[in-house]
N, C-alpha and C positions, 0 to 999 in steps of 0.2 A: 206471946209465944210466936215461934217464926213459923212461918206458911210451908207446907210442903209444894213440892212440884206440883203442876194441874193432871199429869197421868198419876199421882201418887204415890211412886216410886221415888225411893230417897236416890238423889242427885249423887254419882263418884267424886269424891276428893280426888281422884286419880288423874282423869282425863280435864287438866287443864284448859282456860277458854283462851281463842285465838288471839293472837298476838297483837298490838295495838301499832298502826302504822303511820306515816304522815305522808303525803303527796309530794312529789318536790321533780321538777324538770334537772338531770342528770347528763353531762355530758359521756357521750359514750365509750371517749379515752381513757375515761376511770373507772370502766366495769372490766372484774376480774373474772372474765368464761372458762379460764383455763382452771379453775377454783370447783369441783364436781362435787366438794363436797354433799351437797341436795341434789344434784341430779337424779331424777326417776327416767326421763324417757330417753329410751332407745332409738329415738326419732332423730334424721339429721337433713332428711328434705327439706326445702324450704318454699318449695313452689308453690304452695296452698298458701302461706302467707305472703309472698309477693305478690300474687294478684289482690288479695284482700287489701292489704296495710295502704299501700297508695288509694285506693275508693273509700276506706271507712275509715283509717287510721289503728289505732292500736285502742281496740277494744276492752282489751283486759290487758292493763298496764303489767311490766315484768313487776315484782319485788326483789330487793337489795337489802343487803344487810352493810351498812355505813359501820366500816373501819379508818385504820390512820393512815392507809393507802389506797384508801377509794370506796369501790365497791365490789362486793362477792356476788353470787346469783343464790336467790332460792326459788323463784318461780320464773320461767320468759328464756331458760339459753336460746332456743328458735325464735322466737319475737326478736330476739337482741341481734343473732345472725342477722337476721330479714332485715333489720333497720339499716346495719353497718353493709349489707350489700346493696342497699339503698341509698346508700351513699349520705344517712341521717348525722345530724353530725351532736345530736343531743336527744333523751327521750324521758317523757311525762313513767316516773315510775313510784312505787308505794317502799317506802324505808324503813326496815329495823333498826334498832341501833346494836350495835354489838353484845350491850350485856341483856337482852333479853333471854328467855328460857331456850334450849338449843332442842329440848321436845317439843316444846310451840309450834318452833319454827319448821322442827321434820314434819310434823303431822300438815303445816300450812302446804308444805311443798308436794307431798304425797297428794293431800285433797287436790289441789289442783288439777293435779295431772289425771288423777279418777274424776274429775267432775268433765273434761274433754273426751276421755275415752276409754272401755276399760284396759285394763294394765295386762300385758305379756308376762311371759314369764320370769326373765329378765327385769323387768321392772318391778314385779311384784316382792325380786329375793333384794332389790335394790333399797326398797319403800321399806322393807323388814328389818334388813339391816341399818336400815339407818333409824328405826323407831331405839332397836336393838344400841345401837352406838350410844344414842343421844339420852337413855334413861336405863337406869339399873332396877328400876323397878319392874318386877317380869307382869305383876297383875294390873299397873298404868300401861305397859307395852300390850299385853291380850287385851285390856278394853281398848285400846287405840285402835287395835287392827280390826278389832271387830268393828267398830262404829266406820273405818274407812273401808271395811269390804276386806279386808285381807284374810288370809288362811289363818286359822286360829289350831285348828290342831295338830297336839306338836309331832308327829308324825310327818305331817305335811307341812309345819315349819322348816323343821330340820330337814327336810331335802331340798325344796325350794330357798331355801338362804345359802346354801351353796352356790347357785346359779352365777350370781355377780362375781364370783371370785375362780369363776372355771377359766382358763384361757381362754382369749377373744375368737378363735377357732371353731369354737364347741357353742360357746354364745351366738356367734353367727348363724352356725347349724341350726339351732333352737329358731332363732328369727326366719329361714329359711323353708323352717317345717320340713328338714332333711331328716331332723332326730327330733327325740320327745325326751322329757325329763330323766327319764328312768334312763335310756342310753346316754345322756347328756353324764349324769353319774358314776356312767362305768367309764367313760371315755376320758372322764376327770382323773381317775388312775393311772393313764398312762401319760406318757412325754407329750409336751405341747405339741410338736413337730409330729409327731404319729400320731395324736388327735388330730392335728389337719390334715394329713392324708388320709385319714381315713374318713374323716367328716366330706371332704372332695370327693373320696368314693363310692361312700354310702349318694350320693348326689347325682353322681354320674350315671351309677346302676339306678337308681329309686329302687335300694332295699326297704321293705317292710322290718317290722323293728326284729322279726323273730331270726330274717336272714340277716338282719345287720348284725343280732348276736352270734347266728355261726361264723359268719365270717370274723369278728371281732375275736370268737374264741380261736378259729382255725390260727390267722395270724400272729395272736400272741404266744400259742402254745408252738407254733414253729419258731419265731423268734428266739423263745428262749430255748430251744433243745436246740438250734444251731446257735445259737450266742450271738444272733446278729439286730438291728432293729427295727423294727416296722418299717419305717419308712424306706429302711434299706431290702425287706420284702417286697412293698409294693413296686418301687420304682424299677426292680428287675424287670430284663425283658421277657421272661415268661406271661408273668401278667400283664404287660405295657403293651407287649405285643396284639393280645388280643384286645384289650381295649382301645388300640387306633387302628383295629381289621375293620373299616368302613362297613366291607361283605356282609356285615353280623349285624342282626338287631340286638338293640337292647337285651332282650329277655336270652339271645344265643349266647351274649356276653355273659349274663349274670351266671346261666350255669357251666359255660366253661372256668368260667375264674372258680366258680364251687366244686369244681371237678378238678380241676390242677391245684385246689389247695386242701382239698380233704385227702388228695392222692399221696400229696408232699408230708402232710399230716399223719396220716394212717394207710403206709404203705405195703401191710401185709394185709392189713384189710381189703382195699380196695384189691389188690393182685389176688386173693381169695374169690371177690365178686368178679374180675373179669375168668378167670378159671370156672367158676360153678355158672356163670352165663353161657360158656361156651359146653359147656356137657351139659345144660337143659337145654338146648339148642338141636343137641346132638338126640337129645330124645323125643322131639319131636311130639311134645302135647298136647298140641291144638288150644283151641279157646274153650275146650269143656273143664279141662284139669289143671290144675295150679299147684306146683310142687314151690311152699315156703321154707325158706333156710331161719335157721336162731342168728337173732340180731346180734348183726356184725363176726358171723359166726365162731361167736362164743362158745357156745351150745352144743350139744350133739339131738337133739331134739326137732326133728324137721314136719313139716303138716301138709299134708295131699288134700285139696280143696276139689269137690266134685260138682259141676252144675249139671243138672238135666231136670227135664219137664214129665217126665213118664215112667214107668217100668223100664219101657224098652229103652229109652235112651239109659238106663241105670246099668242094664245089663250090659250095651256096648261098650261102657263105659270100663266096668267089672273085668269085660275081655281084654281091653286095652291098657288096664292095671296090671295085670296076670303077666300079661305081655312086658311089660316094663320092668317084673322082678329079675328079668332072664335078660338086662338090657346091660352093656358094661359098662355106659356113662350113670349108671343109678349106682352101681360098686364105688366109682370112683368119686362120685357127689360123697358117699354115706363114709369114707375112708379120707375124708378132706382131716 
């Protein structure tokens, strides 16, 4: 009888073992970089391995997959950069041959790049999709991601395997820490060219994600009631203007831009609050009393907010209500 595994868990037929390679010195005129099909990392520095490779050499050889034109990469494109800026003219690297298993080879080039550091987000919908490309088996692809660290639930599949295929705009933003996932998917819906200027502005302000979504919604819902498009929104000089007024901080910018575009947006609204600003102005309530209007006012519904500490401040308070019903900025608030 055959021996079970030593934790005693029967062994998946699914998750195949790693791919069987051979050693071989490789001239470097015949590696194909421009070849991404295994690319995982989003990395394109190379300063950490130029100081390294000249003192210790090339620690962890790339892997090559041997075709009838040379060779492709699955593990090393930055080792392989470093070399040829090194002016190497051949490198010690580990070769597949072409007909070996093409889910092997994904899962070899995923590991990799999780066993150096863990993986962005961007890299993570890269390593997905390519478990995804390279096997049609969907219970071989979940035990794969599970044993490399990947998101396993499909929830959290299906939005992170979008990432790699968002325009390089939005992927950038993501690397930047300008946006996060969830903005990163709404911004995928619109024009690549309006995802960069708006990713540039979300940048520029440092919107949190709740203002990057009014803004995101203020913009498109003008675009399309004027028929024109984003990016022909922002680069007006209404908003350009104020974002090259030096005068302004940051933070005067962010809510002037959200004030000329919720005004542009909803402009009976906003001319409704500067009207009912200027008649509770006119009524003079001090900091005890607080007359609230119905959002956005919709409403005909409004609420008189009283602060006081005593009787006596209650009753001053009483008087100065009394006094307000006889006021003709309170007629003209209630007849808005």
């Amino acid at each position: 009888m055959g021996s079970k595994p030593s934790n005693g868990r029967k062994k998946s037929k699914s998750i195949v073992p790693v791919p069987v390679a051979r050693t071989d010195t490789v001239s470097l005129a015949d590696i194909d970089t421009q070849d991404s099909t295994f690319r995982i990392t989003t990395r394109s520095q190379l300063e950490d391995l130029l100081d390294t490779i000249p003192s210790f050499g090339l620690l962890h050889p790339p892997v090559l997959i041997e075709n009838t034109s040379g060779y492709s990469v699955v593990c090393g494109f930055r080792r392989i950069a470093a070399c040829r800026q090194l002016r190497w003219k051949s490198l010690n690297a580990r070769i597949l041959t072409d007909a070996q298993d093409r889910f092997q080879i994904a899962r070899l080039a995923i590991a990799d790049n999780i066993l150096q550091r863990p993986l962005n987000l961007i890299e993570s919908s890269r390593a997905l999709n390519l478990l995804m490309d390279t096997s049609q088996d969907h219970q071989q692809v979940k035990e794969a991601a599970l044993v490399l660290g990947l998101p396993v639930n499909p929830a959290v599949v299906k939005k992170i395997e979008q990432i790699c295929r968002l325009a390089m705009p939005i992927q950038e933003g993501i690397l930047s820490d300008t946006i996060n996932l969830s903005m990163a998917l709404e911004l995928g819906k619109t024009d690549a060219q309006d995802a960069e200027m708006l990713v540039a502005l979300f940048n520029r302000l440092k919107l949190g994600l709740n203002k990057q979504r009014e803004l995101l919604q203020f913009v498109t819902e003008i675009a399309k009631r004027e028929d024109i498009s984003i990016q022909q929104l922002i680069t007006e000089p209404p908003l350009q203007d104020i974002l090259k007024n030096t005068d302004l901080d940051r933070a005067t910018r962010r809510q002037q831009i959200r004030s000329m575009l919720r005004q542009r947006r909803y402009p009976a609204i906003t001319e409704a609050e500067a009207n009912y600003q200027k008649q509770v102005r006119q009524l003079k309530l001090g900091k005890h009393i607080q007359l609230i209007a119905p959002r956005d006012f919709e409403g005909t519904t409004y609420a008189l907010t009283l602060h006081f500490k005593n009787v006596q401040d209650l009753g001053d308070l009483n008087a100065k209500v009394n006094k307000l019903l006889e006021h003709p900025s309170l007629g003209k608030i209630l007849k808005h």
